[in-house]
C-alpha positions, -999 to 999 in steps of 0.1 A, spaced: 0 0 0 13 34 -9 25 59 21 16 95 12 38 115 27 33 151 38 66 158 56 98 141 60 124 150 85 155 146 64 178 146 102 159 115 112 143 102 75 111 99 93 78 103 75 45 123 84 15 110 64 -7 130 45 -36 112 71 -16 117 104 -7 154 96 -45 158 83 -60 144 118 -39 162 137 -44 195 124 -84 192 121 -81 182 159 -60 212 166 -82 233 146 -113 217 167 -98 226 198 -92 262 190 -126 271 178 -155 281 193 -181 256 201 -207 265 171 -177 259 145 -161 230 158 -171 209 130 -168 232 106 -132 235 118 -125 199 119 -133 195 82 -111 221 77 -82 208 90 -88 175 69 -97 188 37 -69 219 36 -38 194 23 -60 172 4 -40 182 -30 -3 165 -19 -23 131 -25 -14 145 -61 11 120 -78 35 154 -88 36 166 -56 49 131 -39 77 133 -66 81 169 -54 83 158 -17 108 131 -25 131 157 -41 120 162 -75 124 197 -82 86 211 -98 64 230 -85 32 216 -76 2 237 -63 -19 220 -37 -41 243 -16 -65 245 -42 -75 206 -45 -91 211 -7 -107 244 -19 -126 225 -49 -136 196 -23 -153 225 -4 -176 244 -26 -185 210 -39 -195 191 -9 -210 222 9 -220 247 -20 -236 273 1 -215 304 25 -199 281 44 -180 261 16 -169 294 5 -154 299 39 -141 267 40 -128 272 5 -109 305 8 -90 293 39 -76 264 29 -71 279 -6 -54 308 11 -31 285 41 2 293 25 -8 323 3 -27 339 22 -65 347 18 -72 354 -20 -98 375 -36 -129 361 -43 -130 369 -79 -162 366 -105 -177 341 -123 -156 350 -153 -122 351 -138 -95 328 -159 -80 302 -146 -46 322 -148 -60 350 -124 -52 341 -82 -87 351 -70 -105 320 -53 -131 321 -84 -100 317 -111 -83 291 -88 -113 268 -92 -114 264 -128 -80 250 -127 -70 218 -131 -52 194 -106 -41 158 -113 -59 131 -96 -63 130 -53 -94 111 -49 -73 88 -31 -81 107 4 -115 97 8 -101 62 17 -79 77 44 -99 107 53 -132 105 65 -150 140 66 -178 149 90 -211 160 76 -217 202 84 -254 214 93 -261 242 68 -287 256 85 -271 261 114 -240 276 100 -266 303 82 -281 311 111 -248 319 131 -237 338 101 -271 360 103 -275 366 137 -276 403 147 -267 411 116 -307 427 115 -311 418 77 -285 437 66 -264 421 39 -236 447 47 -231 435 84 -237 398 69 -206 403 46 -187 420 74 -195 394 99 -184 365 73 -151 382 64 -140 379 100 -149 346 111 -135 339 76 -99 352 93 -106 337 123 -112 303 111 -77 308 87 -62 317 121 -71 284 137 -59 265 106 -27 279 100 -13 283 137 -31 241 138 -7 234 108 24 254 118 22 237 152 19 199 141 43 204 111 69 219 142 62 190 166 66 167 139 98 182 124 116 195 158 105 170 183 108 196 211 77 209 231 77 246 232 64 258 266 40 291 269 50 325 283 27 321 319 18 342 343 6 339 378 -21 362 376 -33 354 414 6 366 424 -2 394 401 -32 408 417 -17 408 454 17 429 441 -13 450 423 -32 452 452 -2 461 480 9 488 450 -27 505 449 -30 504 493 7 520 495 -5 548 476 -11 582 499 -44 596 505 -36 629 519 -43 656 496 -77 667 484 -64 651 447 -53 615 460 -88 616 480 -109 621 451 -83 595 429 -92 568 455 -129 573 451 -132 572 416 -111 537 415 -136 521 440 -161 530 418 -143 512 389 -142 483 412 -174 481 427 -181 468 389 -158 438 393 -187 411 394 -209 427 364 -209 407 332 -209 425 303 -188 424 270 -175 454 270 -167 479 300 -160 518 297 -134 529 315 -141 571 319 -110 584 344 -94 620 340 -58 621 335 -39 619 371 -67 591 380 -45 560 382 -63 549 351 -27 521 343 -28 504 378 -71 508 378 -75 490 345 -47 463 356 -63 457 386 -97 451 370 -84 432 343 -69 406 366 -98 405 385 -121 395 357 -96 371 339 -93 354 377 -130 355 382 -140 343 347 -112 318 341 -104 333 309 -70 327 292 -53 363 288 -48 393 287 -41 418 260 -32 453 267 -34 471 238 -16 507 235 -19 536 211 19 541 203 53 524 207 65 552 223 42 540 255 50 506 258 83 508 267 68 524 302 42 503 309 62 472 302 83 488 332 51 498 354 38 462 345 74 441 356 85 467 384 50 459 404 44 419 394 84 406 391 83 371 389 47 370 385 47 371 347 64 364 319 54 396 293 50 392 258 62 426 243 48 425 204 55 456 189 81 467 159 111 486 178 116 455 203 134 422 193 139 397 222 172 383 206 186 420 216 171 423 248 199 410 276 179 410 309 161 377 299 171 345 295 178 324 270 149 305 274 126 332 278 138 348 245 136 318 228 101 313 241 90 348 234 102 346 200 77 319 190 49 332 206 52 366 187 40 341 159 8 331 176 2 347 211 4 321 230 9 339 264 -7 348 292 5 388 292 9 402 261 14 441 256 9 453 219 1 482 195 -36 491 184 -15 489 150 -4 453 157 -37 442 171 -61 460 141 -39 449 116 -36 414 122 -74 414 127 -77 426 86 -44 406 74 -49 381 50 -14 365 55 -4 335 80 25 356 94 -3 379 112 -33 362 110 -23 333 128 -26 349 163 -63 357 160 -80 329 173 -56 335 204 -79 370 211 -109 351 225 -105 341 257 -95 372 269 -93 402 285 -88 433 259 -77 466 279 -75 492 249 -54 521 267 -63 557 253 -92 543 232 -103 576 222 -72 573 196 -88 546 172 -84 560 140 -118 579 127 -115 563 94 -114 527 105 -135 532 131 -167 507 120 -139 477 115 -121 485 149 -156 484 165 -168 460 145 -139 434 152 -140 441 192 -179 435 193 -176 404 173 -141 393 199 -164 399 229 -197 386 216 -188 356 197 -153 346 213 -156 346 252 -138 380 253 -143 411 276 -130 446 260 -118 472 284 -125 510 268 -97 533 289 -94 570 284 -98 603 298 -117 615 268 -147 590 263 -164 591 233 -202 578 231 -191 546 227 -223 524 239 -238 547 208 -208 545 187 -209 508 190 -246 500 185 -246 523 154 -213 511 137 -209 478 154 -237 454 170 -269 466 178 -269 441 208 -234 447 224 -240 444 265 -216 476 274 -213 485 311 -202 523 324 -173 514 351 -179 548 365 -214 563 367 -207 593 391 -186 618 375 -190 650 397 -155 640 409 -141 650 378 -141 684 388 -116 673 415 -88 665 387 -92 698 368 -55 709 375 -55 733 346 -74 762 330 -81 765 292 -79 797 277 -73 804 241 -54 837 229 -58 840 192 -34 841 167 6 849 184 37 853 160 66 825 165 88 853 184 55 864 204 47 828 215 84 819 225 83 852 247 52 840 267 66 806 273 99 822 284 82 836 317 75 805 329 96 778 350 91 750 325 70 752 296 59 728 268 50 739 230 29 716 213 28 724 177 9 706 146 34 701 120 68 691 127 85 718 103 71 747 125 89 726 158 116 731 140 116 767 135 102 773 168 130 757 187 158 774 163 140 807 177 146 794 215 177 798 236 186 783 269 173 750 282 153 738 253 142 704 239 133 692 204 106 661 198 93 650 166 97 624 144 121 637 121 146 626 150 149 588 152 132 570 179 165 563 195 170 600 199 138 607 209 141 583 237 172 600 250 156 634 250 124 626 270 147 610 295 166 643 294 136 664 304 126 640 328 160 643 347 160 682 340 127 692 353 135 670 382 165 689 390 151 721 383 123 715 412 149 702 436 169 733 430 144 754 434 113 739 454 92 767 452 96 776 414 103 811 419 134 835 409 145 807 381 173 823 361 165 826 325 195 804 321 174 774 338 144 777 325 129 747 303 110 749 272 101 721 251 89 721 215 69 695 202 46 672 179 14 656 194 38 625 200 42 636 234 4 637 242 -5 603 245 13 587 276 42 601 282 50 609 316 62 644 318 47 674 344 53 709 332 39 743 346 27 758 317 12 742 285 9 759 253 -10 738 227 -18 750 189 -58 746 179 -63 711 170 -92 683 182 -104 687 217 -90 655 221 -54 665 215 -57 697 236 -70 679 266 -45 655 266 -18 678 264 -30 693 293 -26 661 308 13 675 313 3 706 329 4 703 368 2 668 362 3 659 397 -14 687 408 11 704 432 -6 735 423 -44 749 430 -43 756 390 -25 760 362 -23 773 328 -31 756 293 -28 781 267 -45 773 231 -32 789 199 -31 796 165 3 807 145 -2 837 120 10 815 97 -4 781 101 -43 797 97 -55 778 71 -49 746 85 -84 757 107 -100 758 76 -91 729 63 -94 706 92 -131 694 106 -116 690 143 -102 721 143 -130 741 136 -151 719 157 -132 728 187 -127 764 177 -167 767 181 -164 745 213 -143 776 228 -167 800 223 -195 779 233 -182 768 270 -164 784 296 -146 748 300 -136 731 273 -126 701 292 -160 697 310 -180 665 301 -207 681 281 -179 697 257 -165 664 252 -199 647 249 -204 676 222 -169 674 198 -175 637 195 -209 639 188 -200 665 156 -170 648 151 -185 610 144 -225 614 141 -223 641 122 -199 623 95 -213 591 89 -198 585 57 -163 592 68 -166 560 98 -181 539 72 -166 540 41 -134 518 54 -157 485 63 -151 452 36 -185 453 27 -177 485 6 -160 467 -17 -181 436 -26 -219 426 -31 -220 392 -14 -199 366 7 -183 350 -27 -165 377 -42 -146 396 -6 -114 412 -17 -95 397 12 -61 402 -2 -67 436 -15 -84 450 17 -56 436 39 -30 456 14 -47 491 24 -58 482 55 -31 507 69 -39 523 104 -11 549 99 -4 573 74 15 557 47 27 586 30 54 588 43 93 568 37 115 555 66 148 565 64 176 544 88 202 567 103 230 556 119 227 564 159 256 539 176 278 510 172 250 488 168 233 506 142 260 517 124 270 477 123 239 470 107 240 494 79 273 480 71 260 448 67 229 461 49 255 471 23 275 444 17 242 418 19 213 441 3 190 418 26 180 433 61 149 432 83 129 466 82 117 460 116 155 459 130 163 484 122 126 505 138 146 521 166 171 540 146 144 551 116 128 587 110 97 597 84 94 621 59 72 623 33 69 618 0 83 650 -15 108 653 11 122 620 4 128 630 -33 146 659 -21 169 636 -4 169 610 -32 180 643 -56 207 652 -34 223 614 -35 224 613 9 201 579 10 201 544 -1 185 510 -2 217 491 -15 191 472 -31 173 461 -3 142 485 1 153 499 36 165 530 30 198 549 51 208 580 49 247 579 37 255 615 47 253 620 86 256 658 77 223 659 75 209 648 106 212 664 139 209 646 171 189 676 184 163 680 158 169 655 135 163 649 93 177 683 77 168 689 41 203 705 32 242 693 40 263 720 63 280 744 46 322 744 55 344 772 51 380 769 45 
């Protein structure tokens, strides 16, 4: 009897059948699904290497050198055993399990085109010989239709929308099923899972929150409103909102209530999901400082590599490294980038940890930062995570938008959402800082103002004007945008930590500062979002209400003073950015309509013009846009521009230390590099700028698509990417 091999380990010439690597993927895949698409998933796994019974591709196995396709055999089997929605999804995953998820195509797509309706007019040679080894379970229909239609309310939008994402999930369990028996089979070794003892956890958390002071009128009022956070620790609900003003303890709140729920609902994970790499970095330190031992923390993002990192261990690295791949860990701390893009990926490499998302608890940190035009698929893929997949969703920010409204318009109607704090009055007790907007200033008029203060931060829109601004400054002063690599910008927010720190313990009271001491910083909004820095005066050019109020989130931060200033702004020359901006002008008419722009009705007000009032803009983004019905979702294309940032812009690699300079060097004798090595030492520009640079010969790729700048002349440690080499006189 013929052995049909789907692997062989050439180190030990040992064999994996077609049949043994079949069975144990669809019982992989059955495990990791939920319980309404267990057999569904099970046929999956059966059917999805079907195609290497092929005659070719057993030659091809045992070293014949052709090239054999296979995922399409399984894909055929599919549509033609179960010809209704859910052979199609069956179809375009196992189509798709090296490939990635293909278009759908139309009916009169060539067999020479890669959609999923061109790959089934192809033909295969004969592999009818798995239906005497496999033996396929029969899949109710009905069933299957009405999961798919459920509180979708008849809309064949949702229905597609829906489909498309238990589409991905599905893929997810399938791949990460086959990667995992094709590893044990070929390596032998059993990998072990990052683990955490979140029960440890929750005691360090808890001793952290009691040693805490309660003295002032501030750390009163900050104790209150985290009790009433916790008082919610026994609702059920799907999705909780987290409303806390900056200075709140919203980090050690939303930990504490995350570990309570994943303890008290036996759930797998947790998933802390953050706006911007820049962040991570210091709640990966708050998180490890407080638990220790506790947990072992997956760190996902693209300027960390474990292999680099030399405070863990081997193992630990090792470990880490594979569970980037799928998320299997107990603690992981990612980007809303990461997370929303692996969501609409059609590619193993990403989609593969999906299916890891249920089971746990989602803390999205700063929530209000979800970009506006993606908004209906971020919501969309929480509420289907937390309805379908035995997940909870933590909403944390100290701007809340209407999200129980946001969320039963965009998302599902049906979405059981519980408030975590219900009595704000005690907001008023965390207003550290008064709003007051002075028109239009000149650059020389604004740098004046800020010179009378202590320590004052300028927060500008557009990184060019930074740039001209701090040129205008003398003294102390700091640059941050991201014309500077992140390397740099690292080292300069820890040099304003460690200067503002010194300038208070020199002089307590903050009075009679020489000029010579005094600190201004010039900014982009990068600073906004997270990053721990407490200034006396904050000067913030117009922009969304969101932006302004979290900028004053690093005025009198921790409220050492009865108030503060936050000054609001326009530059005489950046005026017709208003005009052109919807935000802008939004909070521009929130100025004059309320004495407080940070109150809760102001806020209730800019999100309310800002999303209900632009329908079109939140919805325009979803899959459903692009496609009539479940057979013909662009999968592959959607993924392509599914791009949560701006991609208008180029990296460019400069060279920052040893390490990176090492790097570049081998860039240029290799041409082969990975982009995400070499994140840390990387700048944007845009478009036009990069031509400019390209015209003046000071970056290349050395044929590798990453991008260096070759002449360090133009880049300055304190403001970064110049546009123009130094001039040298003889």
């Amino acid at each position: 009897m013929a052995i049909y091999k789907a692997h062989i380990d050439k180190t030990t010439n040992t064999v994996q059948t077609i049949k043994e690597h079949s069975e144990n993927t669809a019982v992989l895949c059955r495990d990791f699904s939920i319980p309404k698409l267990k057999d569904v998933m099970y046929v999956m796994g059966l059917l999805h290497d079907v195609g290497k019974y092929q005659i070719s591709f057993q030659k091809r196995i045992d070293g014949k050198n052709i090239k054999v396709e296979h995922s399409g055999c399984g894909a055929k089997i599919a549509i033609e055993k179960f010809p209704n929605a859910v052979g199609y999804l069956l179809a375009y995953c196992i189509a798709g399990h090296h490939s990635g998820i293909p278009d759908g195509g139309y009916g009169n797509d060539t067999p020479d085109k890669v959609t999923l309706a061109g790959r089934m007019k192809r033909e295969f040679e004969d592999y009818s010989r798995y239906q005497e080894e496999l033996s396929l379970l029969s899949i109710n229909d009905r069933d299957f239709g009405e999961f798919l239609l459920r509180d979708c309310e008849n809309n064949m939008e949702r229905v597609i929308d829906k489909f498309a994402f238990f589409t991905r999930y599905c893929y997810s369990c399938l791949t990460d099923a086959d990667s995992l028996d094709t590893a044990s089979f070929c390596s032998k070794d059993g990998r072990h899972s990052l683990k955490a003892n979140f029960t440890g956890c929750l005691e360090k958390i808890n001793k952290s929150l009691l040693s805490l002071h309660s003295y002032s009128e501030l750390q009163k009022a900050r104790s209150v409103l985290q009790n009433q956070v916790f008082q919610h620790i026994k609702s059920d609900a799907e999705i909780y909102l987290m409303n806390m003003p900056t200075g709140s303890g919203k980090t050690l709140c939303s930990v504490k209530f995350a570990l309570e729920r994943v303890l008290r609902t036996n759930r797998k994970r947790i998933i802390y999901i953050i706006p911007y790499n820049s962040i991570i970095e210091q709640t990966a330190d708050i998180f490890e400082n407080i638990m220790g031992r506790d947990v072992e923390i997956l760190r996902h993002q693209s300027t960390f590599f474990y292999d680099e990192e030399k405070d863990y261990s081997e193992d630990y690295r090792e470990t880490a490294r594979y569970a980037i791949e799928n998320w299997d860990a107990q603690l992981i701390i990612t980007t809303a980038v990461q997370f929303f893009e692996s969501i609409y990926a059609n590619k193993r490499n990403k989609l593969r940890k999906l299916h890891n998302m249920a089971d746990s608890i989602l803390v999205f940190d700063e929530a209000h930062l979800m970009p506006t035009k993606y908004l209906q698929p971020c919501l969309e893929a929480i509420s289907y995570i937390t309805k379908y997949l035995n997940s909870e969703a933590v909403f944390l920010t100290a701007t809340m938008p209407d999200y129980k409204k946001l969320i039963r318009e965009y998302a599902l109607p049906n979405s059981i959402i519980c408030d975590l704090v219900t009595d704000t009055s005690i907001f008023s007790k965390f207003n550290k800082c008064k709003y007051q907007y002075l028109e239009t200033l000149s650059e020389d008029r604004l740098i004046a103002e800020a010179a009378k203060y202590p320590s004052s931060l300028i927060i500008v829109n557009k990184r060019a004007v930074a740039r001209e601004l701090y040129s205008l400054c003398s003294g102390k002063k700091f640059h941050l945008s991201t014309y500077m690599t992140a390397f740099d910008r690292s080292r300069v927010i820890n040099e304003i930590k460690l200067e503002l720190m010194q300038l208070e313990k020199d002089y307590p009271d903050l009075e009679n500062i020489p000029d010579d001491r005094k600190i201004i910083v010039i900014s982009t909004s990068l600073i906004e979002a997270g990053v721990d820095l407490d200034f006396y005066t904050v000067f913030r050019e117009l922009a969304g209400l969101d932006n302004i109020l979290q900028a004053g989130g690093r005025c009198n931060r921790e409220g050492k003073r009865k108030q503060a200033d936050v000054f609001i702004y326009t530059l005489e020359n950046q005026s017709n950015m208003i005009l052109r901006d919807e935000r802008f002008n939004i909070t521009k008419g929130l100025i004059n309509e309320y004495e407080d722009i940070s109150c809760k009705e102001s806020i209730s007000t800019y999100y309310e013009r800002l999303y209900f009032f632009n329908r079109e803009e939140l919805t325009k983004n979803t899959i459903s846009k692009r496609c009539k019905n479940v057979y013909s979702i662009p999968f592959s294309k959607y993924a392509e521009d599914f791009n949560i940032i701006d991609t208008e812009t180029i990296s460019i690699v400069v060279s920052r230390d040893k390490k990176s300079k090492e790097m570049i060097e081998q860039l240029k004798i290799t041409g082969q590099g990975n982009p995400r090595k070499f994140q840390k030492y990387a700048l944007a520009v845009y478009v036009n700028e990069f031509d400019d640079l390209l015209k003046q010969h000071v970056v290349d790729d050395f044929g590798s698509g990453i991008w260096c700048l070759t002449n360090l002349d133009y880049y300055e440690e304190d403001t970064g990417i110049q546009f123009e080499g130094k001039d040298y006189i003889l």
